[in-house]
C-alpha positions as CSV (number, residue, x, y, z in Angstrom):
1,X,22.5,8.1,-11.1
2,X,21.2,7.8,-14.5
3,X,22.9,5.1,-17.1
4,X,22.2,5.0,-20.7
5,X,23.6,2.9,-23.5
6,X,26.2,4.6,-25.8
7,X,26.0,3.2,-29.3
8,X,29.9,2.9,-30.8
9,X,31.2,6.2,-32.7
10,X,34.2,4.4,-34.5
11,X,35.3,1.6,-36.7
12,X,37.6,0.4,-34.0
13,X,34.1,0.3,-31.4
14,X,32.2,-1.0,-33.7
15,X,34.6,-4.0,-34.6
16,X,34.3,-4.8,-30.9
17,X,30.6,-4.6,-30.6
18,X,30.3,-6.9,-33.2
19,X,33.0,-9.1,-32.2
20,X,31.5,-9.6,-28.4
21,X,28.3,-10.4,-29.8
22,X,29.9,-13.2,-32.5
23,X,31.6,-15.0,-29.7
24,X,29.3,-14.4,-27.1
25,X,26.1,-16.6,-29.4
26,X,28.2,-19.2,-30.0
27,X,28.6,-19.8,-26.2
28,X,25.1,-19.9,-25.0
29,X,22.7,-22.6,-25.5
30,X,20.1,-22.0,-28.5
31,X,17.0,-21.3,-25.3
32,X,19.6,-19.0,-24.1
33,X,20.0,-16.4,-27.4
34,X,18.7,-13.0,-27.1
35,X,18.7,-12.1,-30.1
36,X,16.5,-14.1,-33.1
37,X,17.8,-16.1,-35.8
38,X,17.7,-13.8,-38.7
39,X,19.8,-11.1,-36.8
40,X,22.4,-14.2,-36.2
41,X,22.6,-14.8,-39.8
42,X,23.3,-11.4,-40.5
43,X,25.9,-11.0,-37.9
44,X,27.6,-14.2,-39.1
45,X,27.7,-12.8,-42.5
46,X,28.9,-9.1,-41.2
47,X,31.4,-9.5,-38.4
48,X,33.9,-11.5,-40.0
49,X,33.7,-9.8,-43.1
50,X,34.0,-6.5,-41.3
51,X,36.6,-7.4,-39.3
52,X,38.9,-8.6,-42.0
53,X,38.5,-5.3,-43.7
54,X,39.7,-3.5,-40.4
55,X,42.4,-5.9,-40.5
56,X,43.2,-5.3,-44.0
57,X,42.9,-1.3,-43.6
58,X,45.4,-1.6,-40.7
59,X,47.8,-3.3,-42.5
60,X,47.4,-1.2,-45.3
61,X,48.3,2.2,-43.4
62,X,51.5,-0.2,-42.1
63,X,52.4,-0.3,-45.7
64,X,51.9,3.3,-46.0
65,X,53.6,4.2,-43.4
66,X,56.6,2.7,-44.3
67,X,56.7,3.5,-47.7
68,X,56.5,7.2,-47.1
69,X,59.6,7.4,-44.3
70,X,61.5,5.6,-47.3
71,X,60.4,8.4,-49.7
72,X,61.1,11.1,-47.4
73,X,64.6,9.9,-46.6
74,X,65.0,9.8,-50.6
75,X,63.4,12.8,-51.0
76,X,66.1,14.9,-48.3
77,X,68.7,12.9,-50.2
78,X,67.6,14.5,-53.2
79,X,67.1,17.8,-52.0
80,X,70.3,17.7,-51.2
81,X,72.4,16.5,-54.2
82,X,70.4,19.2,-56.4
83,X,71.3,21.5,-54.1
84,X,74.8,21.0,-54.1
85,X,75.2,20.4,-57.8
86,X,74.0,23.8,-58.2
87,X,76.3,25.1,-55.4
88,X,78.7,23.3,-57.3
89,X,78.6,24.7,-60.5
90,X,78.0,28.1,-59.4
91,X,80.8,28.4,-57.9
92,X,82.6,27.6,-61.5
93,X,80.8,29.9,-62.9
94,X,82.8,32.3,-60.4
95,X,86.4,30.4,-61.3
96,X,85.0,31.0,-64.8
97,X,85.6,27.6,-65.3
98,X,82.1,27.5,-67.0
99,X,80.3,30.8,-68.7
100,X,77.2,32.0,-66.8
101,X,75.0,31.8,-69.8
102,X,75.5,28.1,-69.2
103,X,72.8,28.5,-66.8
104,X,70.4,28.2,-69.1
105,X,70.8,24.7,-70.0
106,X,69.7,24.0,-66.6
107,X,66.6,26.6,-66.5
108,X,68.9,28.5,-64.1
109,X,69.2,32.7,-63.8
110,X,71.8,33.1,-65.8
111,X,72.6,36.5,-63.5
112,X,72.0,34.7,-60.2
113,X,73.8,32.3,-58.3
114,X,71.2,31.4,-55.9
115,X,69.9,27.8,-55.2
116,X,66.3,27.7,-56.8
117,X,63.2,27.4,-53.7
118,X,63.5,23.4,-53.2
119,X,60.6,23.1,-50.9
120,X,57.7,21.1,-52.5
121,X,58.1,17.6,-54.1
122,X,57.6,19.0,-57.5
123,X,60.5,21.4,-57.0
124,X,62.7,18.7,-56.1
125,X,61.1,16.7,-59.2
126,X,61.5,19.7,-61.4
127,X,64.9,20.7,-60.8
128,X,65.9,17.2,-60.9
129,X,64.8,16.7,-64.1
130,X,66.3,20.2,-65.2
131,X,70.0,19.4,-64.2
132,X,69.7,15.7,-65.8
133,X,68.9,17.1,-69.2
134,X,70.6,20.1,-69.0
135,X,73.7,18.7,-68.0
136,X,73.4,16.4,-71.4
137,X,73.0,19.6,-73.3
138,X,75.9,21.1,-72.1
139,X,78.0,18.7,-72.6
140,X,77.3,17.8,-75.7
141,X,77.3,21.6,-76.6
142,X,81.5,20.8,-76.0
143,X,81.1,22.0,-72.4
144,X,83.0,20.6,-69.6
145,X,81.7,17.5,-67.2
146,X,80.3,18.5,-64.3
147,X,82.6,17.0,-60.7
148,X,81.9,16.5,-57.2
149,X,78.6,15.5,-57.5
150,X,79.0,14.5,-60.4
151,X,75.4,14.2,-62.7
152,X,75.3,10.1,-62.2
153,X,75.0,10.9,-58.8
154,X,72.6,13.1,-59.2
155,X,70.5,10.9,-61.5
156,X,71.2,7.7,-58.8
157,X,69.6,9.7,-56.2
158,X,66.5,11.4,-58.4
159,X,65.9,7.7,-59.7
160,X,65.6,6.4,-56.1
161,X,63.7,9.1,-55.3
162,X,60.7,8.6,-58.2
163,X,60.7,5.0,-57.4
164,X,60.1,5.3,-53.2
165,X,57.8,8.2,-54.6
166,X,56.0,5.7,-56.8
167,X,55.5,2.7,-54.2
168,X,54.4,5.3,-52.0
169,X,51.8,6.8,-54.2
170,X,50.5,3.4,-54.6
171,X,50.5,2.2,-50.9
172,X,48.4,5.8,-50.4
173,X,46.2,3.7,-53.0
174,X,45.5,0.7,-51.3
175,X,45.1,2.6,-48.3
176,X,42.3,4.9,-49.5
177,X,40.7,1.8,-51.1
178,X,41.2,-0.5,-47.8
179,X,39.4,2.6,-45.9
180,X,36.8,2.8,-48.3
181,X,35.5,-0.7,-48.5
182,X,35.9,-0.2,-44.3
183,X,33.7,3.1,-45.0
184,X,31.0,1.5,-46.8
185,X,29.7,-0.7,-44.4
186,X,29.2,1.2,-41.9
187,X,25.7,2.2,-42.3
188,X,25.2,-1.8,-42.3
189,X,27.2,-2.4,-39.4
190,X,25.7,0.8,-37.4
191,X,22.2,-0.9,-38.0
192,X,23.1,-4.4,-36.9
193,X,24.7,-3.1,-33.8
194,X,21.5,-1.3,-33.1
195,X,19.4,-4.4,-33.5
196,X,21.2,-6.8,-31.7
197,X,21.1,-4.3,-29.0
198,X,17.5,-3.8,-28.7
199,X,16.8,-7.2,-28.9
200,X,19.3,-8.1,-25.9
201,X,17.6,-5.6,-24.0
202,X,14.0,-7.0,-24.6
203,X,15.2,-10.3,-23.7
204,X,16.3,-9.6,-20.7
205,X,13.4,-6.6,-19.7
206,X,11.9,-8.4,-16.9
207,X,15.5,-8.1,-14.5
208,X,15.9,-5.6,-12.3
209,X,18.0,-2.8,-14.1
210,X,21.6,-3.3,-12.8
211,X,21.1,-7.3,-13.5
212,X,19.5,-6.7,-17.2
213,X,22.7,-4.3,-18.1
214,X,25.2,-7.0,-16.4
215,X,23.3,-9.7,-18.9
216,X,23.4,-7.3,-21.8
217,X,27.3,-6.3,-21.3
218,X,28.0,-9.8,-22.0
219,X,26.4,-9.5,-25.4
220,X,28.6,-6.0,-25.5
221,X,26.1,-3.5,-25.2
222,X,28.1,-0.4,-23.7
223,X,26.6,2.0,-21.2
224,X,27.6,5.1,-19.6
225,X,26.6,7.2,-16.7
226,X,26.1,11.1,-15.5
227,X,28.8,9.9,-13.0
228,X,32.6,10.2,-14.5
229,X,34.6,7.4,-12.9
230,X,38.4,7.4,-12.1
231,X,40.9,5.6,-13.1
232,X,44.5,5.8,-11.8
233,X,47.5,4.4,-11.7
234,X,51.5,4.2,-12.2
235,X,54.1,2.7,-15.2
236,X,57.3,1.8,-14.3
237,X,60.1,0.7,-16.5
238,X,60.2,-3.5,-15.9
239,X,64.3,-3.0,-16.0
240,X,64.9,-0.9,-12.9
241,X,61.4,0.0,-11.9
242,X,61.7,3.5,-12.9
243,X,58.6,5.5,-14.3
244,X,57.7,5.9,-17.4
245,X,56.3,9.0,-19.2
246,X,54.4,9.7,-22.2
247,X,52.5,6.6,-22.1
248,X,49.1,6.1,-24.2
249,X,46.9,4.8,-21.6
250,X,43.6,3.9,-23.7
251,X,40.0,2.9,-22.3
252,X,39.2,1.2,-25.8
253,X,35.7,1.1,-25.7
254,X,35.3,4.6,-25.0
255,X,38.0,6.0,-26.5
256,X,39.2,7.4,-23.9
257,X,43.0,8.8,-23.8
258,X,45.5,10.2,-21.4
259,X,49.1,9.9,-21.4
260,X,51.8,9.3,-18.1
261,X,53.4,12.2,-16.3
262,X,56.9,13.0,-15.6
263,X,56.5,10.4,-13.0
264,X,54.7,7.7,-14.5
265,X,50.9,8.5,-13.3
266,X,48.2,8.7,-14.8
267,X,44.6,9.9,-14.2
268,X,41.6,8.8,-16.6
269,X,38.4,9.9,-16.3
270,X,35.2,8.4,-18.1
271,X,31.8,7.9,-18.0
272,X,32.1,4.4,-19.2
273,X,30.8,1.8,-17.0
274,X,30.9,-2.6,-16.9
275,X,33.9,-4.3,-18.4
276,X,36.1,-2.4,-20.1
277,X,39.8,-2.9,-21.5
278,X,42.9,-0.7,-20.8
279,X,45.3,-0.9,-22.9
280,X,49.3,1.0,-22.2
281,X,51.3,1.6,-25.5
282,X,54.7,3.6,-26.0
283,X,56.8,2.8,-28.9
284,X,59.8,0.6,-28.3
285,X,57.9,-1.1,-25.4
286,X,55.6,-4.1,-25.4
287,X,51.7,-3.1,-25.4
288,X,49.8,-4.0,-22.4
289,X,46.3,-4.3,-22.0
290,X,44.3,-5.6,-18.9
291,X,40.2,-6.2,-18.6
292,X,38.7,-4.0,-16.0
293,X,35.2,-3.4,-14.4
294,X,34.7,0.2,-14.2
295,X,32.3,1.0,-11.1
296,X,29.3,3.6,-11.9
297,X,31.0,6.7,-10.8
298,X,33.5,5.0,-8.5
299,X,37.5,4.8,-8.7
300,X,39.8,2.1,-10.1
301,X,43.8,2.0,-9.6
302,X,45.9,0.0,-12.2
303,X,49.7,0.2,-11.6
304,X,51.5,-1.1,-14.8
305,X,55.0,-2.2,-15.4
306,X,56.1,-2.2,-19.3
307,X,59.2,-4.2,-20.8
308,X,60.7,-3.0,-23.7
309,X,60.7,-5.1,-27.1
């Protein structure tokens, strides 16, 4: 069967590359380094600067993350009180508590008693900022205050709304920036992974070829083959050993992605081969990942059990 290297395709496969070949020079002695000294300096200059950035995007898109569920929920909140106000007063306008033309403090249809479309952000930021200064027009017009929302409530809830809007906006910010500085190195890093795996190869060019790719693994050179191998397996719940579905079952360095069945199995196919790492994720359960050597074409079974956090 034929095998042939397969050069990484994403940040997260690059970040290993490199990171296999960092710890991997610092464990051999100097007669022992396949790859010359001027790659070394660059990779002691790259990896750790590359990986912090990956680190520092990651966190950044945590940031994000958060900040825009808090927006959201202000945001429905919003949606909501503006809503309602308008509901509100509309329905004084029928107990002619208020005169329709008083609509038009608030941009409203003076004729219609419909709730304006509050669908987009800048509706809701619109109309929020319609009812908070038309209501102060009306009123001080002589017209009667507004009850049940009342338009403090409405401002409390707009207010809280701009703000989470705001932190979000500038979370977005750092993230885009954070990807960015990830972005622009990866023509640099790209290159470096090629070099250090073409000199790992030449250095080890006289062994046989299943002994040269075993010696060049270790330096994280990744290979595939025409052969898909198998990997299999079952998650169970660690509290009463039940199975677990919907799992992300991940072969990291080839990106490789299946989920667990109704019944907790799984079946992975790739044409990965060497060490790899599995790793099984589900939200509200503790991540588990396991080194395994994936045979050329063969099968592998890995029954899991997960704990929740």
């Amino acid at each position: 069967m034929a095998v042939t290297r397969k050069l990484p395709h994403s940040d997260f496969s690059r970040n290993i590359a490199l990171k296999i070949a960092y710890i991997k020079k610092g464990l051999v002695a100097p007669a022992d380094l396949a790859i010359t000294p001027q790659t070394i300096t660059k990779l002691n200059a790259t990896q750790p600067l590359f990986s912090n950035r990956m680190n520092n995007r990651a966190s950044a898109l945590e940031a994000q993350s958060s900040a825009t569920v808090l927006k959201t929920t202000a945001q429905e909140k919003t949606k909501t009180i503006i809503s309602h106000f308008i509901q509100v007063f509309n329905l004084g306008v029928e107990r002619e508590d208020y005169p329709k033309s008083a609509r038009a403090f608030y941009k409203l249809d003076v004729n219609s008693n419909s709730v304006p479309p509050l669908i987009k952000e800048s509706d809701i930021i619109y109309w929020g900022e319609q009812l908070i200064t038309g209501e102060a027009a009306r009123i001080a017009d002589g017209g009667e205050k507004m009850t049940n929302p009342t338009i403090e409530v409405v401002i409390s809830k707009y207010e809280d709304f701009m703000t989470q809007n705001n932190i979000q906006s500038t979370m977005k910010d750092a993230y885009d920036t954070a990807q960015e500085q990830v972005s622009s190195m990866r023509p640099d890093v790209d290159g470096l992974i090629l070099k250090i795996w073409d000199e790992v190869e030449t250095f080890y060019n006289q062994d046989p070829p299943p002994s040269k790719r075993r010696y060049a693994r270790e330096w994280g050179v990744a290979y595939v083959s025409t052969q898909k191998a198998t990997i299999t397996g079952t998650v169970t719940k660690a509290a009463d050993d039940t199975p677990l579905a919907g799992v992300n079952v991940a072969l990291i360095e080839s990106e490789d992605i299946v989920k667990t069945d109704s019944d907790g199995k799984y079946k992975l196919t790739t044409v990965f081969t060497g060490e790899g790492t599995l790793e099984f994720s589900l939200e509200g359960y503790a991540t588990q990942i396991f080194p395994v050597e994936i045979p050329e074409g063969g099968s592998l079974v890995k029954d899991v059990v997960m704990a929740t956090v």
